[in-house]
C-alpha positions in Angstrom: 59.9 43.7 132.9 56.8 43.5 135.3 55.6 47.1 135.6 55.6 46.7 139.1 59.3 46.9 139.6 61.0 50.2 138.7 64.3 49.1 137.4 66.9 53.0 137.4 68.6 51.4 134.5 67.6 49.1 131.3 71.3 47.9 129.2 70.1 46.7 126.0 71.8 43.5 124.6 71.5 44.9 121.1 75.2 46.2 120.2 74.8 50.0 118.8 74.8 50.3 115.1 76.6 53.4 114.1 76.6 53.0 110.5 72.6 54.2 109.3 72.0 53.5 105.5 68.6 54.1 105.2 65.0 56.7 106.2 62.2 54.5 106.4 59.1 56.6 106.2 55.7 54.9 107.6 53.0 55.2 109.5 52.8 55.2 113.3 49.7 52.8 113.4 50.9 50.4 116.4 48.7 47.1 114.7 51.8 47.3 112.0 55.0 48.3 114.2 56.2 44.6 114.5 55.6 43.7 111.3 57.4 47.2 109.6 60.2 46.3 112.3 60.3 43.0 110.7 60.3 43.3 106.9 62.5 46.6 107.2 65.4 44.2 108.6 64.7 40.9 107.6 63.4 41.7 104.2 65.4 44.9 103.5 68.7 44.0 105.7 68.0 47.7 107.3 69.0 46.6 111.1 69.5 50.4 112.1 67.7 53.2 109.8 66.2 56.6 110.9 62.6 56.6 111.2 59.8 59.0 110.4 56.5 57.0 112.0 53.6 59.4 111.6 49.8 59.0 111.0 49.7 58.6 107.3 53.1 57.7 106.8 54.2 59.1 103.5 51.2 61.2 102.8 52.9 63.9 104.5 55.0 64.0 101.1 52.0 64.5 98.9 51.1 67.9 99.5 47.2 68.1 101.1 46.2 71.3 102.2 45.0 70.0 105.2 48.4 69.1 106.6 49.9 72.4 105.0 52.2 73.0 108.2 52.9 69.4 109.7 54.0 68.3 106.0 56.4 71.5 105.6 57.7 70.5 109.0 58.1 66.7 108.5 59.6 67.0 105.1 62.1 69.3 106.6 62.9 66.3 109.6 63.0 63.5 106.6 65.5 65.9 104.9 67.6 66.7 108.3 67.9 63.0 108.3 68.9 62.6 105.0 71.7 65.4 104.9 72.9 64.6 108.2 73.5 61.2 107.9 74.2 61.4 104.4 71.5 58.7 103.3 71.3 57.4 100.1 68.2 55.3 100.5 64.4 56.0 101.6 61.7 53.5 102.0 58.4 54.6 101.9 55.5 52.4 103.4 51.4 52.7 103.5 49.4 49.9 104.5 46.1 49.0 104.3 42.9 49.9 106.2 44.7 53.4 107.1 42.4 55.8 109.5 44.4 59.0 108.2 43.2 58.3 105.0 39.3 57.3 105.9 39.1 59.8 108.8 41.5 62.5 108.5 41.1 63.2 105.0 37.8 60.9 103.8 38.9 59.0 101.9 36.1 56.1 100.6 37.6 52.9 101.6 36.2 51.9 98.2 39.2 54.5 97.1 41.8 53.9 99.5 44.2 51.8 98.2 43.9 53.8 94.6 44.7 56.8 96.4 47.4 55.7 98.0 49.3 53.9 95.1 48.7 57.8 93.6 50.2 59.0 96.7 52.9 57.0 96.6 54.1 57.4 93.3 53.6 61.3 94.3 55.8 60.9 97.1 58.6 58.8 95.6 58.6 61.4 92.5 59.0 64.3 94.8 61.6 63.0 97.3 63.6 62.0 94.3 63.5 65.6 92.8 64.3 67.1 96.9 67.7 65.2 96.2 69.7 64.3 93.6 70.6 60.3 93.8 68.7 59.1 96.0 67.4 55.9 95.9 63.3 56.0 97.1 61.2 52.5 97.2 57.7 52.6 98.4 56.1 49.8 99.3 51.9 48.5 100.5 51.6 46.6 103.7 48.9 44.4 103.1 46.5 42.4 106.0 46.7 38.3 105.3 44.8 37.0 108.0 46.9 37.5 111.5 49.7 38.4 109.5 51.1 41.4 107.2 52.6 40.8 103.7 54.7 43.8 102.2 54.1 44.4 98.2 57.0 46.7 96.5 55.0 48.6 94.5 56.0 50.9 91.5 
């Protein structure tokens, strides 16, 4: 669409998927959105899931004083999701070279993955004990050249 013409309406070809399976949690850096759209249904099969993008992704789970009230309030949206759609499956992602991380809470780059692999496991431990049965799989998005690979960690 050239943004010169102001179209009133936009009909999406994409037929509505009423059936959501999944949360994917992740965060909202835009150098990764294509790629997390991409591995979430190509790799994962997830073509409609609920999705929590925020700076950080799932280190709003881990419990850092500095985010005291945006985690209480995202964990209660992740939860909404998952009671309301009655999800049995979460998918966790961090990915490399992560500014919440080196800026928000500096972090070494030195230290950044090993903090995040902590974080994750943190996460994944505690959104496992939030509800009973549910399934939670974190995984590291990784920068390979011009490209993004996805490592299922834990």
């Amino acid at each position: 669409m050239n943004h010169d013409q102001h179209q009133a309406t936009y009909n999406s070809r994409r037929p509505l998927d009423r059936q959501i399976r999944a949360a994917a949690v992740y965060c909202s850096d835009g150098r990764f959105a294509a790629q997390v759209d991409d591995f979430l249904q190509d790799a994962l099969g997830l073509t409609s899931c609920d999705r929590l993008a925020v700076p950080g992704g799932p280190a709003f789970l881990v419990g850092y004083s500095d985010i005291g009230r945006e985690e209480e309030m995202l964990v209660g949206q992740l939860l909404f999701l998952v009671d309301a759609h009655q999800l049995a499956y979460v998918v966790l992602i961090a990915h490399e070279d992560c500014a919440f991380y080196t800026q928000r809470l500096g972090v070494p780059v030195e230290e950044l993955e090993s903090r995040q692999r902590a974080d994750l496991q943190t996460a994944v431990d505690r959104l496992r004990g939030l509800r009973d049965g549910l399934r939670v799989d974190a995984f590291y998005a990784r920068i390979r050249g011009d490209g993004v690979s996805f490592e299922r960690w834990f």
